[in-house]
N, C-alpha and C positions, 0 to 999 in steps of 0.2 A: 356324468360318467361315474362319480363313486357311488352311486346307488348299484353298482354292479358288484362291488368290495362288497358291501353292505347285506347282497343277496346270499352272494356266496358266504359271507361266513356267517349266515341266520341258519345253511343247510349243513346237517351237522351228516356229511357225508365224505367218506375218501374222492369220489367222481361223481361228478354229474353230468347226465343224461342231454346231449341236445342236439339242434343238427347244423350245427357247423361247421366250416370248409375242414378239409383233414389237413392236417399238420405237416404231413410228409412232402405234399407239391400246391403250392400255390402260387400264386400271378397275380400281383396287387401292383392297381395304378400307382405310379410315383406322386402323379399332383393329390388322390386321394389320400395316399401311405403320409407324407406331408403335411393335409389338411389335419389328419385325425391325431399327427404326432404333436401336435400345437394343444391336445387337450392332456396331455400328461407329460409335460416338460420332465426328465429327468429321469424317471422310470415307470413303465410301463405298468398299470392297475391288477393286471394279471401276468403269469407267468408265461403266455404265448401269444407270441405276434399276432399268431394268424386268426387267434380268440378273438383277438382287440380287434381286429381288421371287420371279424365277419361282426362282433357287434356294436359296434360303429356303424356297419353298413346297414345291420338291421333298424337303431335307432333312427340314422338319418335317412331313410328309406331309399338307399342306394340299390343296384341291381348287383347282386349274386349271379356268377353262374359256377353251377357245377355239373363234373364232367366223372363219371364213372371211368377211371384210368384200367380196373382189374380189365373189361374186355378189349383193351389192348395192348395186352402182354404185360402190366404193371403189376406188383403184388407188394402188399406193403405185409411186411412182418412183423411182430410186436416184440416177442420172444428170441431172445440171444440162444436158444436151443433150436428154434423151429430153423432160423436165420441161417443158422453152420447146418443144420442138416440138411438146407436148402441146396447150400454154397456145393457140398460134397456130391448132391446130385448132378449138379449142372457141371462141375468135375469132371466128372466120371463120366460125363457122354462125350463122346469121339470129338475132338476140333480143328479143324485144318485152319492154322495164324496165317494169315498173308496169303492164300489162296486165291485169286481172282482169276475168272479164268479170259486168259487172254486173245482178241481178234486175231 
């Protein structure tokens, strides 16, 4: 695993590029979450679980899956502007709370 410290800071880059599960929703087995946490007792080699997770799984040639969440109704925001402009939309459209309509 430290050869992955090692990569990252030969790249003299703010981000790097790759295709890793997203950060916003993932689903990791406990007995593998477990397995992989036995190789960096104390703190984690990078700053995201779900980094560790996906390369880990890439090294140990575990299965990935991934699932395109935007075409069901998901949207991941990055931007605390985009986020509140979002929030104010969905606002603003009519909402009936506790409405179910009854037999």
């Amino acid at each position: 695993m430290s050869d992955l410290k090692s990569r990252l800071d030969a790249i003299d880059q703010e981000t790097i590029k790759h295709s890793r599960i997203a950060g916003w929703l993932s689903f990791i087995r406990t007995d593998f979450s477990r397995r992989v946490a036995e190789y960096c007792p104390g703190q984690l080699p990078v700053p995201s679980q779900d980094t560790y997770h996906w390369y880990c799984a890439q090294r140990l040639g575990e299965g990935i899956v991934k699932v395109k969440f935007r075409g069901r109704g998901w949207d991941c925001i990055h931007s605390d502007r985009r986020r509140a402009t979002a929030v104010e939309e969905i606002m603003a459209q009519p909402h009936e709370i506790g409405s179910r309509s009854e037999e």
